[in-house]
C-alpha positions in Angstrom: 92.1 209.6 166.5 95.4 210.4 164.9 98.5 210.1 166.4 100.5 213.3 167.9 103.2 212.0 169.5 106.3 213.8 168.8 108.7 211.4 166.9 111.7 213.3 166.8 114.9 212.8 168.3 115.7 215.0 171.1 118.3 216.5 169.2 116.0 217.6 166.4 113.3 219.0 169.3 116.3 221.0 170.9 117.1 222.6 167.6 113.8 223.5 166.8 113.1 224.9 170.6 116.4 227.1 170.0 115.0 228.2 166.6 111.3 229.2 168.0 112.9 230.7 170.9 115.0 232.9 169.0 112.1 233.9 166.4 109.1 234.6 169.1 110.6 235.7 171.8 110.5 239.5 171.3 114.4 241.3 170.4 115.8 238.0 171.2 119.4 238.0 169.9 120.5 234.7 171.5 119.1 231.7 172.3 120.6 228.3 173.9 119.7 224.6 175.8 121.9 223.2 178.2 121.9 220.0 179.6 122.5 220.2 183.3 123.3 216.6 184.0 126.4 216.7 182.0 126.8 220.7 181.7 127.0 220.7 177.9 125.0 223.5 175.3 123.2 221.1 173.6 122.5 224.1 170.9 122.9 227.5 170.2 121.5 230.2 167.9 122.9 233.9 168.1 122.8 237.3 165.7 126.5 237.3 166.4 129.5 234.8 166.4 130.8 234.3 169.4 134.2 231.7 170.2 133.7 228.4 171.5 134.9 228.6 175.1 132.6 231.5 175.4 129.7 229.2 174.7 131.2 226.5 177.2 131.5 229.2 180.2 127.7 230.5 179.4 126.9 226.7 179.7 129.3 226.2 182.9 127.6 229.5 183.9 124.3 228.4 183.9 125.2 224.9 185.8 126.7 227.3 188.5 123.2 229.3 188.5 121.0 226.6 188.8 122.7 223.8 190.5 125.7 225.4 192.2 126.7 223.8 195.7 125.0 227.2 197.6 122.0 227.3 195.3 121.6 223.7 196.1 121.6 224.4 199.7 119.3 227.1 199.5 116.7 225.0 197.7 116.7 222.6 200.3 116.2 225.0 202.8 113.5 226.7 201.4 111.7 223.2 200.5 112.5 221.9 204.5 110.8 225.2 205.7 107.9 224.8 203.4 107.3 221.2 204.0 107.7 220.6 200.0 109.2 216.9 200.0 110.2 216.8 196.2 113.0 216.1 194.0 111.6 218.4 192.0 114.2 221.2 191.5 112.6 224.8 193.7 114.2 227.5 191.3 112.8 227.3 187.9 113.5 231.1 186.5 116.1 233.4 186.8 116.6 236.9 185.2 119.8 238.2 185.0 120.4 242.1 184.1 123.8 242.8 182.3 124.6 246.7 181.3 123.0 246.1 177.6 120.9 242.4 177.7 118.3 240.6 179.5 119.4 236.8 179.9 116.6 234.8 181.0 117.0 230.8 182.2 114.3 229.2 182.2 114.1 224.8 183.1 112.1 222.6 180.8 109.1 221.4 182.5 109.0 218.2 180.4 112.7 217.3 182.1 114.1 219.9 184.7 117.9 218.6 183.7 117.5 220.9 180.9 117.3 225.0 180.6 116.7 227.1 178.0 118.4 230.6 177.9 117.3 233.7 175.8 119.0 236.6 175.7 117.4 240.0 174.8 118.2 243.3 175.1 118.0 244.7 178.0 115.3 247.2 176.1 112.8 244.0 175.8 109.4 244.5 177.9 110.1 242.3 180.4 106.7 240.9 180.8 106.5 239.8 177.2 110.1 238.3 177.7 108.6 235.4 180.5 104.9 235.0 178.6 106.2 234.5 175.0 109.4 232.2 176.5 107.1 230.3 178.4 104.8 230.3 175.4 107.2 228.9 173.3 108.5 226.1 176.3 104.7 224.8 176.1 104.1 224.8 172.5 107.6 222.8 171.8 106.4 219.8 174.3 108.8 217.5 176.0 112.6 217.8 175.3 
């Protein structure tokens, strides 16, 4: 039986999950990883060019979305009143609406520290946005 583990370095899977995100994921026109345990975009790929710090608040944005001190709280609550004893993080999606795009966060199931954002706009079938994102999450593997 040949061997299919993945041998590349995280780096090189995070690239290439940014990269397949941006290509299947239906008029995607941005897609990123961040890294919740230190709050850093570990990659980005965009139609348009966008300034550094812009890319740091998405990524500080996204640590504030998931992991925020009230969105932590919740979570717990939610887990106490269901009986769910996990660290095992409750929120795994959210969908955001802006005026014009469709920003989807979405965290890795291979290592929940990590979230992938698309951003599509807002014209994008919604429906299509979650299967061929999560598509694309299973087919990539662990990150």
């Amino acid at each position: 039986m040949p061997d299919t583990r993945d041998t590349r370095s995280m780096s090189e899977r995070v690239v290439s999950l940014v990269k397949n995100l941006r290509t299947e994921v239906p008029e995607c026109v941005a897609a990123g990883v961040i890294d919740m345990s230190t709050g850093m975009l570990l990659a980005v790929e965009t139609v348009d060019s966008h300034p550094p710090e812009v890319l740091d608040m998405l990524a500080a944005a996204t640590l504030d979305l998931f992991q925020g001190r009230n969105v932590v709280m919740i979570e717990g609550i939610f887990k106490e009143r269901r009986g769910i004893v996990s660290d095992r993080h409750y929120f795994q999606e959210i969908l955001v609406n802006s005026d014009n795009l469709a920003h989807l966060f979405l965290r890795v199931d291979s290592n929940d520290e990590v979230v992938a954002v698309v951003v599509c706009r807002k014209s994008v079938n919604v429906g299509m946005l979650f299967a061929q994102a999560r598509r694309v999450l299973k087919d990539q593997g662990r990150v």
